[in-house]
C-alpha positions as CSV (number, residue, x, y, z in Angstrom):
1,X,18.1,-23.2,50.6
2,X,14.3,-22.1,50.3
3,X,15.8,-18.5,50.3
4,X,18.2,-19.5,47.9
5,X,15.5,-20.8,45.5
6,X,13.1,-17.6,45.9
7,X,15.9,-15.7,45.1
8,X,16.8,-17.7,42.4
9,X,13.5,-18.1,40.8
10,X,12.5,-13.9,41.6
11,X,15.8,-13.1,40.0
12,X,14.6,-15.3,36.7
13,X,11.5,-13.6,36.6
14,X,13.0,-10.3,36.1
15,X,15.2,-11.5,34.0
16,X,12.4,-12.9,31.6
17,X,10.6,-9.8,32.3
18,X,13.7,-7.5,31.0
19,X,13.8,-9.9,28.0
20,X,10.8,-9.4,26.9
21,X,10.7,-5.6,27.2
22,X,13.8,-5.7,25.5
23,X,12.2,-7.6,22.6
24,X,9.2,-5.6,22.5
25,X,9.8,-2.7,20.1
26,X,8.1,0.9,21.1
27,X,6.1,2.2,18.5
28,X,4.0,5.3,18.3
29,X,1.0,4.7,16.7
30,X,-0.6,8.0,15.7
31,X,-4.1,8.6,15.4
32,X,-6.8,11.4,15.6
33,X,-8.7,11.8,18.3
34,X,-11.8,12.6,17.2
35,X,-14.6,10.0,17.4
36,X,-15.1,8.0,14.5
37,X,-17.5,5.4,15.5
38,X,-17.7,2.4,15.5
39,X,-13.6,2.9,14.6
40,X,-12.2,4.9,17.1
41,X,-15.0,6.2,20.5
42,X,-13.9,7.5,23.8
43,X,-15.4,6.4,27.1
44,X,-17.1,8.8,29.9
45,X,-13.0,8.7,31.4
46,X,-11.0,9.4,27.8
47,X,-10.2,5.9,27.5
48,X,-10.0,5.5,23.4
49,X,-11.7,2.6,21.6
50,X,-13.7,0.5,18.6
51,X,-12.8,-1.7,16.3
52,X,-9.6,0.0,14.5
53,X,-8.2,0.0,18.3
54,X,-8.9,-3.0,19.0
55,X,-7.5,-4.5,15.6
56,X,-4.2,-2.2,15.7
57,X,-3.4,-3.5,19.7
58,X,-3.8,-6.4,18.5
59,X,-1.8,-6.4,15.0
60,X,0.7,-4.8,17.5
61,X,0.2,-7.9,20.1
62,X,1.4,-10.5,17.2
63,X,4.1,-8.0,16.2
64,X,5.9,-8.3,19.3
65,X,5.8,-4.3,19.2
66,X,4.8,-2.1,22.4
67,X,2.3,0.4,20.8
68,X,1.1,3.7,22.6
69,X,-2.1,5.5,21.1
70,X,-0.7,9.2,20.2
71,X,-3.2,11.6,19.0
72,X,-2.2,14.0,16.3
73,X,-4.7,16.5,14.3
74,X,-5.7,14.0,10.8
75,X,-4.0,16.5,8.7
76,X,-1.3,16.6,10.8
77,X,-0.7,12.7,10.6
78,X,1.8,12.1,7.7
79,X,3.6,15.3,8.9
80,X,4.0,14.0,12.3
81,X,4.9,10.6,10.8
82,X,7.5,12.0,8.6
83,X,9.1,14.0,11.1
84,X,9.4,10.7,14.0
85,X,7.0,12.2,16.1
86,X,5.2,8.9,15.9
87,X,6.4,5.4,14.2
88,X,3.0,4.6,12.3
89,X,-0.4,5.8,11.6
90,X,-3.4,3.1,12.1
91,X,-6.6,5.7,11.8
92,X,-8.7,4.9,8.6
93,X,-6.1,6.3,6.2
94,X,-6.7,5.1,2.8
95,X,-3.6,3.3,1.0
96,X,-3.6,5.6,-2.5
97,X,-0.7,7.2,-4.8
98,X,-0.9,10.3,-3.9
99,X,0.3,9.8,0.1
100,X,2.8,7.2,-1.3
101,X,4.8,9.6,-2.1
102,X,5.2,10.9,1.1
103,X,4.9,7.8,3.1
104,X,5.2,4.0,2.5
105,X,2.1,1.7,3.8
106,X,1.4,-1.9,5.4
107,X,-0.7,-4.2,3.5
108,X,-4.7,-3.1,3.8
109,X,-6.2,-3.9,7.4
110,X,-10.2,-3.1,6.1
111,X,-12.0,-2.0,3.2
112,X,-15.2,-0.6,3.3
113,X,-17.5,1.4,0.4
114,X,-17.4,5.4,-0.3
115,X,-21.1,7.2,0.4
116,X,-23.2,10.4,0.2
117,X,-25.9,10.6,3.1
118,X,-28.3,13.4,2.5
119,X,-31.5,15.4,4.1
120,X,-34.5,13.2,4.1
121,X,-36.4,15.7,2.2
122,X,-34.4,15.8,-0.4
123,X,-34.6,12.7,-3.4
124,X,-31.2,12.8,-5.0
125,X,-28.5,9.8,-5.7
126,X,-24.6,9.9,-5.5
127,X,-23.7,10.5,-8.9
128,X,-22.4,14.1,-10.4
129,X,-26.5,14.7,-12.0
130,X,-27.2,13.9,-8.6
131,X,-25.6,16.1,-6.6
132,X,-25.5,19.2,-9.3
133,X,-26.6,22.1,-7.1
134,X,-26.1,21.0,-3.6
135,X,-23.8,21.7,-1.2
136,X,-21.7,18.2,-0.5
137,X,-19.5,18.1,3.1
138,X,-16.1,16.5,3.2
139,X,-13.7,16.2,5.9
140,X,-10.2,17.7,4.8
141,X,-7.2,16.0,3.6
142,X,-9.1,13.0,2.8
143,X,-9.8,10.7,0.1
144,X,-13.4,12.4,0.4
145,X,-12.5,15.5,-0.3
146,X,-10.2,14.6,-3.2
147,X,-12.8,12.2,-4.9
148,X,-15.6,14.6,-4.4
149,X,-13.6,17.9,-6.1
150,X,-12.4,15.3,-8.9
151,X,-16.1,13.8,-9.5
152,X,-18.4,16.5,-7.9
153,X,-16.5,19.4,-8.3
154,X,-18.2,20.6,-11.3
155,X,-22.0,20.2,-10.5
156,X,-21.9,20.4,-6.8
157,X,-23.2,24.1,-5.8
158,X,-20.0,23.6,-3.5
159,X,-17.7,21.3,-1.9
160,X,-17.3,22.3,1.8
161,X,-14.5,21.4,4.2
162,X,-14.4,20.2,7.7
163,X,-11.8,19.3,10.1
164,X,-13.9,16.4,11.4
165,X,-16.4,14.3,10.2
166,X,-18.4,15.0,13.0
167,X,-18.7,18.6,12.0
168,X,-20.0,17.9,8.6
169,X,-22.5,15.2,10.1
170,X,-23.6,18.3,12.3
171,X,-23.9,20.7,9.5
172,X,-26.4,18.0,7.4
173,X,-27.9,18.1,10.3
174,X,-29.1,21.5,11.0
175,X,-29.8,21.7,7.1
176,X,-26.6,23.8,6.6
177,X,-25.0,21.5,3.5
178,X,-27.2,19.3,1.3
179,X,-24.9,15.9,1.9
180,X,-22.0,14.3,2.8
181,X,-19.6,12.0,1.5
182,X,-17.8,9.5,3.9
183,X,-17.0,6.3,4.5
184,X,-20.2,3.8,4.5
185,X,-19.5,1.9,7.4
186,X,-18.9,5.6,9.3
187,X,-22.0,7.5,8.1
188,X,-24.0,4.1,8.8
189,X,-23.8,4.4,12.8
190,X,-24.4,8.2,11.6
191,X,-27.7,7.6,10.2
192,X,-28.7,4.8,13.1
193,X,-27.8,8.1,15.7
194,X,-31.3,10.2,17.3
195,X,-29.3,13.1,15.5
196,X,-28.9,11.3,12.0
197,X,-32.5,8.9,12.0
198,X,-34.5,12.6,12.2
199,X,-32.5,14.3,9.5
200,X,-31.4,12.0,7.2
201,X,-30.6,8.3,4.9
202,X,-28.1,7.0,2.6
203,X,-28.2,8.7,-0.8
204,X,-26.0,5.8,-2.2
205,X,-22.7,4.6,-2.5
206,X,-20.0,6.3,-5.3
207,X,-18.9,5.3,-8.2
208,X,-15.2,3.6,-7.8
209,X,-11.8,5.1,-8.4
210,X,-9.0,3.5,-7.8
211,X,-6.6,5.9,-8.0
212,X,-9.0,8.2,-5.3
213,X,-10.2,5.9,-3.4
214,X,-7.2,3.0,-3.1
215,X,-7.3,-0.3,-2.6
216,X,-8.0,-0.1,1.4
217,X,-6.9,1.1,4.3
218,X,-3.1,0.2,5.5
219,X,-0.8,1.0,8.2
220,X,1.1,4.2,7.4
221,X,5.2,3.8,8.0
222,X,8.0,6.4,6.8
223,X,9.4,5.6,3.5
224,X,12.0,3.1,3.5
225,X,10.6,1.9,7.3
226,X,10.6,-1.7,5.5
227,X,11.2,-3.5,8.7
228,X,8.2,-2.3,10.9
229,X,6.0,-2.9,7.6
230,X,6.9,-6.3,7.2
231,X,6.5,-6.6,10.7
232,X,2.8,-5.5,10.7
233,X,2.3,-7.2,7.7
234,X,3.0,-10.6,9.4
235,X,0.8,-9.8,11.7
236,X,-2.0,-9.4,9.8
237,X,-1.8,-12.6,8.3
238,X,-1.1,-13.8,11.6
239,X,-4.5,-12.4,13.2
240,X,-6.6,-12.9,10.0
241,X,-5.1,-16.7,10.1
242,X,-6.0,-17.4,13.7
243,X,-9.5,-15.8,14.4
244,X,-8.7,-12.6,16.4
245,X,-9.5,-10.7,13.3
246,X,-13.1,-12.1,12.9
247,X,-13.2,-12.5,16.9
248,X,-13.3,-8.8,17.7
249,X,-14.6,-8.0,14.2
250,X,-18.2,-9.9,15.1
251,X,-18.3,-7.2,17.6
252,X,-19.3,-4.5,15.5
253,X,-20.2,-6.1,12.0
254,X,-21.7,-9.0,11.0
255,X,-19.9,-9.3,7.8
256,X,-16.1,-9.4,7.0
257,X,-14.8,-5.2,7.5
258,X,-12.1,-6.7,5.3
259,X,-13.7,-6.2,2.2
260,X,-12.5,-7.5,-0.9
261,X,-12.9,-4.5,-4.2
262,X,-14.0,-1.5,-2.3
263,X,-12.7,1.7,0.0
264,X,-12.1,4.1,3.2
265,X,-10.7,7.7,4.0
């Protein structure tokens, strides 16, 4: 009878096992891996992580979905997306006009403020007078770069691209571009690096523009994909309802990343 109940009760636990795999829904989550601190770092072993990790596993956690981290080149994102090489995109991409016509979004996740970090030496603020004459770093195929041609384009000395927004960070380093334009939160652990505290401070944050800049950051889904955005939008509301959203968020702000009239990438 005893080996009859093990059985039994070993044979139930697979079966709950299989029914929850089979309820949990696969979804490739693509991001790029680059580090993008305090949003997306990698350990000493590869392992990724930071906030945006931690807040996508878990918006994936209330969504009953089974998300694997896939890294795909930034510009290579809505591509990928587009062409089901991944399911979603949860990597600082800014919900604007201009992508939604290639890709449909989730409800925003974060907001945080556009800004220009320049050389210490240099006294300048992050307006188009401001910058008239320098040399401004962007990363490609990003909000950046879109705001600072429309707004900058025309009394920067030049607007230089990147693939990452490390390499521009490097660049104002060694004093080979005047300033960059990022997202605050982003060029903030920036400036608090050895590398950034020698050579550089916040210039200031940029004027708004919605129709840049967006609303916020969003989960990116194909177009039509209304079922897996409604299921990450749930979960949202779900995690911003029940504390895990300010739980891991005290981490690495003390203030609300959710933001409430400003931007991101």
């Amino acid at each position: 009878m005893k080996t009859f109940l093990k059985t039994a009760a070993a044979a139930a636990v697979i079966a709950l096992a299989g029914a929850y795999a089979a309820s949990a829904e696969t979804v490739k989550v693509g991001f790029s891996p680059e580090a993008y601190p305090p949003f997306y770092t990698q350990d000493s072993s590869g392992k990724w992580g930071g906030w945006e990790v931690e807040i996508a596993m878990a918006i994936c956690e209330a969504a009953k979905l089974d998300c694997v981290l896939t890294p795909i080149p930034w510009d290579g994102l809505i591509p990928a997306l587009k062409t089901k090489k991944i399911d979603a995109i949860m990597n600082s991409m800014s919900i604007t006009a201009e992508r939604q016509k290639e890709i449909d979004f989730s409800d925003k996740y974060y907001n945080t403020p556009t800004a220009v970090a320049g050389a210490k030496d240099q006294t300048f603020d992050a307006t188009p007078e401001g910058l008239k004459g320098k040399v401004l770093g962007v990363q490609v195929s990003t909000v950046h770069a879109v705001y600072a041609k429309k707004h900058f384009g025309d009394s920067a000395a030049e607007i230089k691209e990147y693939q990452t927004q490390d390499e521009a960070n490097q660049d104002l380093a060694a004093g080979r571009i005047d300033a960059t334009q990022a997202d605050g939160i982003a060029l903030d652990e920036f400036l608090k690096s050895d590398e950034g505290k020698a050579c550089c401070d916040l210039k200031g944050y940029v004027a708004p523009d919605l129709e840049v800049l967006g609303p916020g950051v969003g989960a990116g889904v194909r177009k039509g994909d209304t079922e897996l955005a409604g299921k990450i939008n749930a979960a949202i509301k779900e995690i911003r309802a029940d504390g895990k959203y300010a739980e891991i968020t005290k981490k690495y702000f003390d203030f609300d990343v959710y933001g409430d009239n400003e931007q991101s990438n």
